[in-house]
C-alpha positions in Angstrom: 13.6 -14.7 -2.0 16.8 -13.1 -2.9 17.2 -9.2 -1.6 19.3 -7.1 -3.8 21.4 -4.7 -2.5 20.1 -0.9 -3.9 22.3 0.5 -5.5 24.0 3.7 -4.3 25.4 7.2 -5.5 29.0 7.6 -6.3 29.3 10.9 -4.6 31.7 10.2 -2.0 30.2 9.7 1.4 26.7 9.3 -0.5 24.4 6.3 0.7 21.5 7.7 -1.7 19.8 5.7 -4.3 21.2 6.1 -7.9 18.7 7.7 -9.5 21.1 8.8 -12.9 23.4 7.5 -14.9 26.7 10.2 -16.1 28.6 8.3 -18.8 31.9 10.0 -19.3 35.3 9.0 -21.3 38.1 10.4 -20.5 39.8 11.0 -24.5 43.4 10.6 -23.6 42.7 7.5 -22.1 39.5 5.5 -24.3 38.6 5.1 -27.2 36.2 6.4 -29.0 33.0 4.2 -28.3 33.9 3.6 -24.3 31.8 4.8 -21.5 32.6 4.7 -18.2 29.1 5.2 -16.0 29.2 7.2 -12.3 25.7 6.8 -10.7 24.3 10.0 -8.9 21.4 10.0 -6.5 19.4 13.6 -7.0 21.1 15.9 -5.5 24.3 14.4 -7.2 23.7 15.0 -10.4 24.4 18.3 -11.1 27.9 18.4 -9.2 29.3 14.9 -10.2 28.1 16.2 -13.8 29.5 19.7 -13.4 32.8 17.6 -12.3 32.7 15.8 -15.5 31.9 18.7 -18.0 34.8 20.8 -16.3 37.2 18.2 -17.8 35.7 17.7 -21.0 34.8 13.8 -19.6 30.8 13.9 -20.0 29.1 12.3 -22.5 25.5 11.6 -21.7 23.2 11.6 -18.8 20.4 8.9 -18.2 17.7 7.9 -15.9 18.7 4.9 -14.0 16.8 2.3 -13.8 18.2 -1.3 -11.7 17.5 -4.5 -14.2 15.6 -6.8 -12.0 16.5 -9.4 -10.2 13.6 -12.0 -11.5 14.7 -14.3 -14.3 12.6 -13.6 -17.4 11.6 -9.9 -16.6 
């Protein structure tokens, strides 16, 4: 059996598990239809989001959910 490695916050310093998903696109920068994705554990959310809105960079916020490992799932 093959262990997956959970997948963290990207809160600086943050070891929690991602529990959201902040896509953001920076306009100067993308286009249009890209979206970069910053993962946020629960007590993340609000300031990595907050971070994002400030700049104008926040598009959508979603539950994350980790795609399983298992072939055929």
């Amino acid at each position: 059996m093959v262990e997956v490695a959970e997948i963290q916050c990207s809160a600086k310093g943050c070891r929690a598990p991602a529990a959201w998903r902040l896509l953001w696109q920076n306009p100067k920068l993308h286009t249009a239809e890209r979206r970069k994705t910053w993962l946020a554990c629960e007590d993340h959310r609000r300031s990595l989001g907050d971070f994002l809105s400030a700049r104008g960079f926040l598009r959508e916020v979603q539950p994350f959910a980790p795609i399983s490992p298992r072939l055929g799932t």
